[in-house]
C-alpha positions as CSV (number, residue, x, y, z in Angstrom):
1,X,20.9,13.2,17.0
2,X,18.5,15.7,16.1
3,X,16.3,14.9,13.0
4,X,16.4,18.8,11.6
5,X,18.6,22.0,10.8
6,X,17.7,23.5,14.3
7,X,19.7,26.4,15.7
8,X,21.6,23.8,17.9
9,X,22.3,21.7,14.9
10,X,25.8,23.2,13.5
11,X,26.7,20.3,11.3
12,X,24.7,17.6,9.3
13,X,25.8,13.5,10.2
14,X,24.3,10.8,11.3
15,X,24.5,7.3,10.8
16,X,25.5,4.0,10.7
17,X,28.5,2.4,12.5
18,X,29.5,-1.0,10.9
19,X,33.0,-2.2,11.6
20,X,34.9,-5.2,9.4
21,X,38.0,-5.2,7.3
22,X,36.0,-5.8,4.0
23,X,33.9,-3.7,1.7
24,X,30.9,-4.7,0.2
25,X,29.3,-3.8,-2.9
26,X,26.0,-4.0,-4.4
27,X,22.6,-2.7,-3.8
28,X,20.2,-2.4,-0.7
29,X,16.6,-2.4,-1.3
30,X,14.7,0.5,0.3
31,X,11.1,-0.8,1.1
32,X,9.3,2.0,1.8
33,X,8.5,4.1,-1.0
34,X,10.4,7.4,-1.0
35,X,7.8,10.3,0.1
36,X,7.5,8.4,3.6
37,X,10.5,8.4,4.6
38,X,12.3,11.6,6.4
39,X,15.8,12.8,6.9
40,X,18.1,11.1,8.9
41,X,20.8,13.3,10.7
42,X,23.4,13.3,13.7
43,X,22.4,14.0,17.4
44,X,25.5,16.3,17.9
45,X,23.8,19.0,19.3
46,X,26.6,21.5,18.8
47,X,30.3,21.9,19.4
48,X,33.2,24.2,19.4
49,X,36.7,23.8,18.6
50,X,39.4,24.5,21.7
51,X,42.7,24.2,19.9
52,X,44.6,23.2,16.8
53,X,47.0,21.3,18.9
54,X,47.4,17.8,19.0
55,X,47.5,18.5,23.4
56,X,43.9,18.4,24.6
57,X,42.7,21.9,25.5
58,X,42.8,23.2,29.2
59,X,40.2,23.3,31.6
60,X,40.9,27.3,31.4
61,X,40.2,27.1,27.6
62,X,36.8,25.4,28.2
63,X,36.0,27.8,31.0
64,X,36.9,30.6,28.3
65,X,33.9,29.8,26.2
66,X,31.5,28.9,28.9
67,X,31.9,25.3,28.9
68,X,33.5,22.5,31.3
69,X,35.3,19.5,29.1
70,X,35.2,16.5,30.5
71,X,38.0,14.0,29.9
72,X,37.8,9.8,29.8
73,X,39.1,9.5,33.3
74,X,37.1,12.3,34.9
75,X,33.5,11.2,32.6
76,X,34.6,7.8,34.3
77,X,34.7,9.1,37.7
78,X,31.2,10.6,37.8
79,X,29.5,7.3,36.5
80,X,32.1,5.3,39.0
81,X,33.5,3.1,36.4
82,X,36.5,2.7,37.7
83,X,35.9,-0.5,40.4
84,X,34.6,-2.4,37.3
85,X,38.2,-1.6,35.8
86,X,40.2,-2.5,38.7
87,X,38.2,-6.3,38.4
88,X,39.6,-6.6,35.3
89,X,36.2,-5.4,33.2
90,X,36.8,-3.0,30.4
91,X,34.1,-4.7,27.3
92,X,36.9,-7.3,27.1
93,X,35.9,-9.7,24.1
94,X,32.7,-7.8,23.0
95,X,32.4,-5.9,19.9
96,X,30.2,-2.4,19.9
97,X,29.3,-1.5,16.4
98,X,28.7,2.1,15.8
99,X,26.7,3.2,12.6
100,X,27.4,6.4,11.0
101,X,27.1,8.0,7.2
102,X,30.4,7.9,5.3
103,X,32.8,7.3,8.0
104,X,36.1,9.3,8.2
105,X,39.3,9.6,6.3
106,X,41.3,9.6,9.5
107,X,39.5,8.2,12.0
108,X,42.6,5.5,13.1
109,X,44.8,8.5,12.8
110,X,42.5,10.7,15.1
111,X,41.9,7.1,17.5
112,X,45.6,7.0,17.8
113,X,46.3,10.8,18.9
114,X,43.2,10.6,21.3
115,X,44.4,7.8,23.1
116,X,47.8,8.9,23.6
117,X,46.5,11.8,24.5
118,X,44.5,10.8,27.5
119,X,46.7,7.4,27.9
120,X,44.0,4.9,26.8
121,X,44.6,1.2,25.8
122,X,45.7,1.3,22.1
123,X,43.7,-0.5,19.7
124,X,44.5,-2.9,17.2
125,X,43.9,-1.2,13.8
126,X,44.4,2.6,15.0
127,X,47.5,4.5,13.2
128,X,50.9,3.4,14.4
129,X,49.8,0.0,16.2
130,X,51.8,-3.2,16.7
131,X,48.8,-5.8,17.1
132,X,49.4,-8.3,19.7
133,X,47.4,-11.0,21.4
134,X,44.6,-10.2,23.1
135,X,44.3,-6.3,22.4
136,X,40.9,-4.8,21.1
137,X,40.4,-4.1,17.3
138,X,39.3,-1.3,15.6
139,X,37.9,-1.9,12.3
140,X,35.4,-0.9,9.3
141,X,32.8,-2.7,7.5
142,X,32.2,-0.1,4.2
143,X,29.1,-1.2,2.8
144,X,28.8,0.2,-1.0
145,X,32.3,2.0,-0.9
146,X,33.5,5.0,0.6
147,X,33.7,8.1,-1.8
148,X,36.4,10.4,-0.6
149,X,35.5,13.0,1.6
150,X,35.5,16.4,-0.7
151,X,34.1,20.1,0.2
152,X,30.7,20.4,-1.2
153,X,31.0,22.6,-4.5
154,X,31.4,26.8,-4.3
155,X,28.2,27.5,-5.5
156,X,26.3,24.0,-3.5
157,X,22.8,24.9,-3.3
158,X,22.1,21.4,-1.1
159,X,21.1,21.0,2.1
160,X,24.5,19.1,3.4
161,X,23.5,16.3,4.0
162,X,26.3,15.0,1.4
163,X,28.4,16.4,3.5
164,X,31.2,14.2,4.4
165,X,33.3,16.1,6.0
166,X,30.7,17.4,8.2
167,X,29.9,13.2,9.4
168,X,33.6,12.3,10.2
169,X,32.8,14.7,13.3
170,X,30.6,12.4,14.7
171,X,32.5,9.5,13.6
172,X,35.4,10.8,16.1
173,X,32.8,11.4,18.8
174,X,31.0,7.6,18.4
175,X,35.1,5.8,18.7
176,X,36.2,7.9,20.7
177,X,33.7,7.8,23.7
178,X,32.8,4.5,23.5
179,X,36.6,3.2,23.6
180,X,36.5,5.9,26.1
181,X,34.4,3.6,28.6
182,X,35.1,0.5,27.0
183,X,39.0,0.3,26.9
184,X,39.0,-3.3,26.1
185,X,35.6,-3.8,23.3
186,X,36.5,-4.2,20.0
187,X,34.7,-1.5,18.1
188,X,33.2,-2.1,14.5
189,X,33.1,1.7,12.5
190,X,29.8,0.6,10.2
191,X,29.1,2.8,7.5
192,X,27.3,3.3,4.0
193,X,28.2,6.0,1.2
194,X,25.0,8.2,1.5
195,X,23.2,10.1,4.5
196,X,19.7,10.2,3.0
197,X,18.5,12.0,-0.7
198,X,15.4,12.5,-0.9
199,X,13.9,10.1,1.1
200,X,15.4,7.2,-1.1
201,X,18.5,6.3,0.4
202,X,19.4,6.6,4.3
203,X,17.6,4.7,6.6
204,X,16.6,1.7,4.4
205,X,20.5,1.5,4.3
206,X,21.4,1.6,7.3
207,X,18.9,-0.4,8.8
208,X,20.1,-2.7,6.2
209,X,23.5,-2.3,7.5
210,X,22.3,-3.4,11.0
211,X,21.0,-6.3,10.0
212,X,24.0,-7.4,8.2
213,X,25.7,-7.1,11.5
214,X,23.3,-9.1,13.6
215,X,23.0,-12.1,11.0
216,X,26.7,-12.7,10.4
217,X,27.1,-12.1,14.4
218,X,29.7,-8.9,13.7
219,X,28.5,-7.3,17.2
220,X,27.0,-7.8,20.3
221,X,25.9,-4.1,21.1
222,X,24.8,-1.1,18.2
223,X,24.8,2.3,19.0
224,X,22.7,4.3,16.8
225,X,23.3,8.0,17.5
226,X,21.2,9.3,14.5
227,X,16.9,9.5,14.5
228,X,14.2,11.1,12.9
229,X,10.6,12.5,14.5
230,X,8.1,10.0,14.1
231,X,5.7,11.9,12.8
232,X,8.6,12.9,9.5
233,X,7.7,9.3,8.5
234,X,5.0,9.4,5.8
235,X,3.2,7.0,7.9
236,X,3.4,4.5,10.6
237,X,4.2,1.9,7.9
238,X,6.8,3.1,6.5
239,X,8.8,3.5,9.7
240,X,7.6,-0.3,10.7
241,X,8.9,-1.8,7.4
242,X,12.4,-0.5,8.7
243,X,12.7,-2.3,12.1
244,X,13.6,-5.7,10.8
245,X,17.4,-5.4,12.1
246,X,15.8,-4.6,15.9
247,X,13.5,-7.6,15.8
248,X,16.4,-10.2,15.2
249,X,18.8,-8.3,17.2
250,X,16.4,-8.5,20.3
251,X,16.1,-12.7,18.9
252,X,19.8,-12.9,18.8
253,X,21.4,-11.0,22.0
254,X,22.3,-8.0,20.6
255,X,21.6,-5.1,22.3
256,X,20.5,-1.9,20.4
257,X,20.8,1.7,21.7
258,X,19.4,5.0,20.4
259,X,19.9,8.9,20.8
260,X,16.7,10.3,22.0
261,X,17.7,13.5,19.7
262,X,18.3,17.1,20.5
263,X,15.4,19.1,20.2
264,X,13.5,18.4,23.6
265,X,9.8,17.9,22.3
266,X,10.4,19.9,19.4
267,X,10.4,18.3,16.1
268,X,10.9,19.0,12.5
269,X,9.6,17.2,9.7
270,X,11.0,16.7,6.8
271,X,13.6,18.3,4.9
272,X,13.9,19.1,1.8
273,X,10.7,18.2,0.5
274,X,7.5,17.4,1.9
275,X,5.4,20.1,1.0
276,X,4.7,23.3,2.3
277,X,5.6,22.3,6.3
278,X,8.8,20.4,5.2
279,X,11.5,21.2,7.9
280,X,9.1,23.3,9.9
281,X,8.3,22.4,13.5
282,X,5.4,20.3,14.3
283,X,3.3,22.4,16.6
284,X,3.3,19.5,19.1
285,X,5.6,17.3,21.1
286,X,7.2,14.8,19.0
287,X,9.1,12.2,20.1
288,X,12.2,10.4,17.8
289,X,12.8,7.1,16.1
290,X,15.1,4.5,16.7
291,X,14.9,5.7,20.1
292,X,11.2,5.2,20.4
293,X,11.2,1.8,19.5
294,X,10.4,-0.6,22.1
295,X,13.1,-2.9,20.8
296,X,15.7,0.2,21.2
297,X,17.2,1.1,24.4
298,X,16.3,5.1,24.5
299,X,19.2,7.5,25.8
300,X,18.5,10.7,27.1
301,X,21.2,13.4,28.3
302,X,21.7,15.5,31.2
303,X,24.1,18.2,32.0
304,X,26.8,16.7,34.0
305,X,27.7,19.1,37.1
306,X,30.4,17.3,38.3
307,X,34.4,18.5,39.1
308,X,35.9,18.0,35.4
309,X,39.6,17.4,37.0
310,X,38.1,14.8,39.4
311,X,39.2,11.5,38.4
312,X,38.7,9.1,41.2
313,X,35.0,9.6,42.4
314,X,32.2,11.6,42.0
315,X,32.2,15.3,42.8
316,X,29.8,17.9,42.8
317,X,31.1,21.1,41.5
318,X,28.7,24.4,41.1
319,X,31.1,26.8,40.7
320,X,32.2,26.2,37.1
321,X,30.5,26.8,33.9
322,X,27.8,26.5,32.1
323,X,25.3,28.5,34.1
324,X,22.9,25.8,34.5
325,X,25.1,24.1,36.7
326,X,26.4,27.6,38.6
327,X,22.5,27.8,39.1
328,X,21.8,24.2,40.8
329,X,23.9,24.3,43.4
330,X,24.9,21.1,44.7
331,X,23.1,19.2,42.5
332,X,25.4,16.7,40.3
333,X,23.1,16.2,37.0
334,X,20.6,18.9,35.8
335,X,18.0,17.1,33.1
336,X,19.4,18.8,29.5
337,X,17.3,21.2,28.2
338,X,17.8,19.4,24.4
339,X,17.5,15.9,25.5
340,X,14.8,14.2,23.6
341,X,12.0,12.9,25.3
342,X,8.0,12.5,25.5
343,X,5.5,9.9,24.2
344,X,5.3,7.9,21.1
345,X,2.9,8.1,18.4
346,X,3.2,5.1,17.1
347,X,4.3,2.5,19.4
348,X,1.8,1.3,22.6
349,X,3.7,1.2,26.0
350,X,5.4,-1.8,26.4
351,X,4.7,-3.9,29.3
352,X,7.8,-3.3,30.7
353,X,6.9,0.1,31.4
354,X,4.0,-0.4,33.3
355,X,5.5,-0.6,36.6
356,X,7.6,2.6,37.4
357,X,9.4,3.7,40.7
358,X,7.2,5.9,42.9
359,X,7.1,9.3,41.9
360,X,7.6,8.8,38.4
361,X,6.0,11.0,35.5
362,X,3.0,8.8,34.1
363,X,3.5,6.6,31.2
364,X,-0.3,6.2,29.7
365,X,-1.1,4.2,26.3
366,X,2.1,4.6,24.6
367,X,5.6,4.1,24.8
368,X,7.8,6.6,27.0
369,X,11.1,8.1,25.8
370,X,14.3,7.8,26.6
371,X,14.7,4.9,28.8
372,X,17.8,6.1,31.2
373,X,20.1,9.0,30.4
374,X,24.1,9.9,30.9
375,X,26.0,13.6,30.0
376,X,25.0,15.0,26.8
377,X,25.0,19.1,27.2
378,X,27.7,20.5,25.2
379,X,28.0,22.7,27.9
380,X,29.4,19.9,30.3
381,X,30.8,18.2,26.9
382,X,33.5,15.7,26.1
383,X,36.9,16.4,24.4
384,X,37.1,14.4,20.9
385,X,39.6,15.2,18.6
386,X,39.5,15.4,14.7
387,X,41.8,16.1,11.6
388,X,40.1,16.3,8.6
389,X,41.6,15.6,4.8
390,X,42.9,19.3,3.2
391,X,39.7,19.1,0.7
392,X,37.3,18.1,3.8
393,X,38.1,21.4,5.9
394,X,35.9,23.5,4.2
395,X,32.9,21.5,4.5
396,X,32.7,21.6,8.3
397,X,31.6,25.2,9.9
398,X,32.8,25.8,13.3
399,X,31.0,28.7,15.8
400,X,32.9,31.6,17.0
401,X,32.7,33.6,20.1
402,X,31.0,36.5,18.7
403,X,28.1,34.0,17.3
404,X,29.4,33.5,13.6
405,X,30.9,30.7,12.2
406,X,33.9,29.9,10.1
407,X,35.8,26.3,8.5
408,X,36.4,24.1,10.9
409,X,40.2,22.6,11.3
410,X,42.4,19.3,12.6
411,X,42.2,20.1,16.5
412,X,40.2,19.6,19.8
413,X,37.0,19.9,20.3
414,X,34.3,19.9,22.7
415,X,31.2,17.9,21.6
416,X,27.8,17.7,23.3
417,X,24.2,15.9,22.6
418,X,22.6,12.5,22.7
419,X,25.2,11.2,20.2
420,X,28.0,11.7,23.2
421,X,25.5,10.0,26.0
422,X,24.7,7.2,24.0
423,X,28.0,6.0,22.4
424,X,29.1,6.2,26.2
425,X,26.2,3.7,27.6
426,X,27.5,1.3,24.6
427,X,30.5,1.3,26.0
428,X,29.0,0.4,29.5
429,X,26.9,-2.2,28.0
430,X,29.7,-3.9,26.4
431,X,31.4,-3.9,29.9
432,X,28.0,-5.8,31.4
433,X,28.6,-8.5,28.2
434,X,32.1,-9.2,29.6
435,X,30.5,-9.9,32.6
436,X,27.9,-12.0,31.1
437,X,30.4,-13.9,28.7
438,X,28.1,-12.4,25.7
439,X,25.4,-10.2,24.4
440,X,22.7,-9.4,26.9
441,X,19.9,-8.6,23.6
442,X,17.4,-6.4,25.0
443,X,17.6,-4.5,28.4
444,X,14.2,-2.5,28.6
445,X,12.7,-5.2,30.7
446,X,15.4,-5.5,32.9
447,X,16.2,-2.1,33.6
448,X,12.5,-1.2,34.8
449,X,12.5,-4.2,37.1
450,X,15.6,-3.3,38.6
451,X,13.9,0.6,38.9
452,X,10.8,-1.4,40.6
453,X,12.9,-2.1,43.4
454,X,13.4,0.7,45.3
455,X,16.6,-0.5,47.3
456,X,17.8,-1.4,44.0
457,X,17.2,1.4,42.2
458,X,18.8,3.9,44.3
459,X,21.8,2.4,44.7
460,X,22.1,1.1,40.6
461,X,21.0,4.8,39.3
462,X,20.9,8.5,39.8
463,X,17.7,10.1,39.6
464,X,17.9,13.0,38.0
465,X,15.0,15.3,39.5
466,X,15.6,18.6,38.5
467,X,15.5,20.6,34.7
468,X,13.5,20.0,31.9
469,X,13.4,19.5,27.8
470,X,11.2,22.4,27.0
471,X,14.1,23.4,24.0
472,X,11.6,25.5,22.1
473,X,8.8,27.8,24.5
474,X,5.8,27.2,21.4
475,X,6.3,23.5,22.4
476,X,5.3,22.4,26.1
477,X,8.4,19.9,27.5
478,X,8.1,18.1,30.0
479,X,9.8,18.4,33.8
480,X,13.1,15.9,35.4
481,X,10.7,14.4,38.1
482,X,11.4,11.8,40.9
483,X,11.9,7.6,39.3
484,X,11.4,8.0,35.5
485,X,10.8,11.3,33.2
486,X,10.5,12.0,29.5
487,X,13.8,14.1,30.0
488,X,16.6,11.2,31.2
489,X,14.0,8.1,31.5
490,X,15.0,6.4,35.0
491,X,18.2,8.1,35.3
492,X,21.9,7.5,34.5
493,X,24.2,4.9,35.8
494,X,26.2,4.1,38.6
495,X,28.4,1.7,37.0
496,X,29.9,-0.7,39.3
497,X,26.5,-1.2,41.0
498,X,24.4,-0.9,37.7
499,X,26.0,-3.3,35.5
500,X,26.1,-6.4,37.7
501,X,22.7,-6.2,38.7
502,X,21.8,-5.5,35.2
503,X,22.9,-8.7,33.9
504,X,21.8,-10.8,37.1
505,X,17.9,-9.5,35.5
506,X,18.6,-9.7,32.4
507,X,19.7,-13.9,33.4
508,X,16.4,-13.8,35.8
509,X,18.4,-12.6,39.0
């Protein structure tokens, strides 16, 4: 989630995914006062909508436009999910909460016509359900209400960020994916009535949210795709008061995940006020928060160059759109141009970054980001589909082929950025749970010691050696090398290797 209006940025959202079938009221402090705190928004890095149908769009339709759209089975494939599936291992009894702004009007509506779409297990809770025994559950936890999602007003000077409408787009990509890869999780839709005004409400309330989830045990994994630059924060104290919920998640087994954003090393800070730089670029490499948190499990995003009709195993396919993968020929996963990445400046390198496979890009005094990486170029996108209330459609804006763009409508669409890659590693992380028989709380340290071992490493991730996240040519990126990079961190998963081993460290193994 990118934390400003960039030119890749075609809708405003971001959040806080909190899933329950109750609705609380009240009041949640905000700590830090309200000039240090910066603008939260989505990491949907931009989209385009296929088809009005309710039938997903064809891979002729994607080509049309420039893009491949990759469905659940074939994402599947190319992160070889699908042994873990045929033992029986789909995130079966563990709950992924997903944190958004707002929610959406029709999100179990939307749920049910995706997964009958693509033939996914139905979830109890989604539109037209019979709950029985033993099948996941889809559910909200609506902290302070939720207003009803209407079109921002003719004559709206704001900066959208209000916009409803605009955040039940990345509601449907946060379900969507992570039931996606986690058939059998029960997912928990957390959200709060506000994306951020001013600097007073937003984060405080979401972080809030988060901790509500971790102390009445709601979850066992968060996915957070939303962040800020660091630097946006009026300080480095403002954006430590606001880590509470990752401290007692990491105490209590939960495991928290963050987009690393979608601006490469280029950063904003914050918009709408701020003084005379608000939501200009800082002329430096910035790198964003959660992500950056040591406490956070960074996810980075690559362009995913694999056959989009393959459904069965991973296939290298160069011919297809976008151009980046016609240009890397018979490479499978290009580092994305947009993924976030770089160095903090704020948090010191943890000490489980101080050993790194051979060949990797230098981690000095402060913390790396992202820590591993998964498909996240609209380019090489996923289909999620969306129907918005009659009043909502106007407050979405769609891009056309000629460059414009117009009100979005109820359809198909194909989604990229680090809100796709890491609603997707939730999903995989939920699957490791199952295997654990509960939450695994933080990862970091066990991912880099499974990276240290080089017979380990290559056959639990792919390295991802080639691209880089220079998104805007004032601001130096950085390059895809060899073990770990600022543009996917180690790499991405292969899943029925990965998650095994990943839970044998995280017990010790």
């Amino acid at each position: 989630m990118s934390s400003h209006l960039g030119v890749r940025l075609l809708v405003l959202a971001g959040g806080v995914a909190l899933t329950a079938s109750t609705c609380l009221t009240g009041t949640v402090s905000a700590s830090p006062p309200a000039a240090q705190l910066p603008a939260v928004h989505p990491s949907v890095s931009d989209f385009v909508q296929l088809t009005s149908s309710a039938t997903p769009p064809t891979q002729a339709q994607c080509a049309s436009v420039g893009r491949r759209c990759f469905t659940p089975q074939s994402t599947r494939a190319a992160y070889n999910v699908g042994p873990l599936y045929a033992a029986g291992l789909d995130g079966h009894g563990i709950t992924i909460a997903i944190v958004d702004s707002y929610g959406s009007d029709t999100m179990a509506h939307d749920l049910h016509v995706y997964n009958q779409a693509f033939g996914l297990a139905p979830m109890c809770g989604e539109e037209a359900v019979t709950c029985t025994a033993g099948m996941p559950t889809f559910s909200q936890l609506q902290l302070q209400g939720s207003p009803a999602t209407k079109a921002p007003p003719a004559k709206s000077k704001g900066t959208g960020q209000e916009n409803k409408s605009a955040w039940a787009l990345e509601v449907a990509l946060d379900v969507e994916s992570a039931h996606a890869m986690a058939p059998g999780a029960n997912i928990l839709l957390v959200t709060t009535p506000t994306a951020e005004t001013l600097g007073v409400q937003g984060f405080p309330q979401m972080m809030a949210a988060e901790q509500y989830v971790v102390d009445h045990h709601l979850a066992q994994v968060i996915s957070q795709s939303f962040a800020s630059a660091e630097d946006a924060f009026g300080s480095p104290h403002a954006l430590q008061n606001l880590r509470h919920a990752f401290v007692s998640a990491a105490q209590n087994g939960v495991t928290v995940l963050g987009s690393s954003g979608d601006g490469g090393t280029a950063n904003a800070g914050k918009a709408p006020v701020g003084g005379p730089n608000a939501g200009k670029l800082f002329p430096y490499p910035k790198v964003e928060w959660p992500a950056s948190d040591p406490l956070v499990t960074g996810v980075g995003g690559t362009y995913l160059c694999t056959d989009p009709n393959a459904t069965s195993q991973r296939t290298v396919d160069s011919t297809s759109p976008p151009a980046k993968c016609q240009a890397n020929p018979g490479v499978a996963e290009v580092g994305w141009t947009f993924s976030g990445g770089g160095f903090s400046h704020v948090f010191p390198r943890p000490d489980y970054q101080a050993t790194l496979p051979a060949g990797s890009t230098p981690i000095g005094s402060m913390r790396g980001v992202p820590d591993i990486g998964l498909q996240a170029s609209a380019g090489t996108g996923a289909l999620i589909y969306l129907s918005l209330p009659p009043d909502g459609l106007s407050g979405l804006e769609c891009g056309q082929p000629d460059g414009s763009s117009a009100p979005c409508s109820t359809g198909w669409y194909d989604i990229g950025g680090t809100s796709l890659s890491c609603p997707q590693w939730a999903g995989l992380i939920a699957i490791a749970g199952q295997i654990n028989g509960g939450g695994l709380g933080l990862i970091n340290p066990a991912l880099y010691r499974l990276a240290s071992d080089p017979t380990q490493y290559a056959a639990d991730l792919y390295d991802v050696t080639t691209g880089n996240n220079t998104a805007d040519p004032s601001i130096a990126g950085y390059p895809a090398t060899t073990g770990w990079d600022p543009v996917t961190g180690l790499g991405t998963p292969n899943a029925a290797e990965l998650l095994p081993d990943l839970v044998a460290a995280v017990n010790g193994g």
